[in-house]
C-alpha angles and dihedrals in degrees: 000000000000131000132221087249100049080058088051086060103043094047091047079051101039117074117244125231083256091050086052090046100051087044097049093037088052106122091220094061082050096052090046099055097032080051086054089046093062091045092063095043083060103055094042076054091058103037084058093049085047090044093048090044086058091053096051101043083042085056089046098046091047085054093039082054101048088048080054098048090050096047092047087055098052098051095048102252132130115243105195099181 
């Protein structure tokens, strides 16, 4: 069981709604994640740009390919990809 001053002890341990408040109103924990949201903003950014560029070379290759193939067959060559 436990006594008045073992509950003395917890309560002066454990943190009170006022402590969490303060803590979670403090302005640094804001910059920071508002800091790691950006961040993150900037990488899926990038990921999009990379992912669009792919696309495009993939597009020009396929066309660079096709003019090969037509030149190859008119010139009488085999183009084994």
């Amino acid at each position: 069981m436990l006594t008045s001053n073992d509950i003395k002890q917890l309560s002066a341990v454990l943190a009170t709604k006022e402590d969490l408040k303060d803590f979670y109103n403090k302005s640094e924990m804001d910059i920071k994640f508002n800091s790691l949201l950006t961040s993150v903003d900037n990488l899926a950014n990038k990921f999009v740009k990379y992912h669009e560029e792919q696309i495009v070379l993939t597009h020009k290759l396929e066309r660079i390919e096709d003019w090969i193939k037509k030149a190859a067959g008119k010139l009488g060559l085999d183009y084994n990809p």
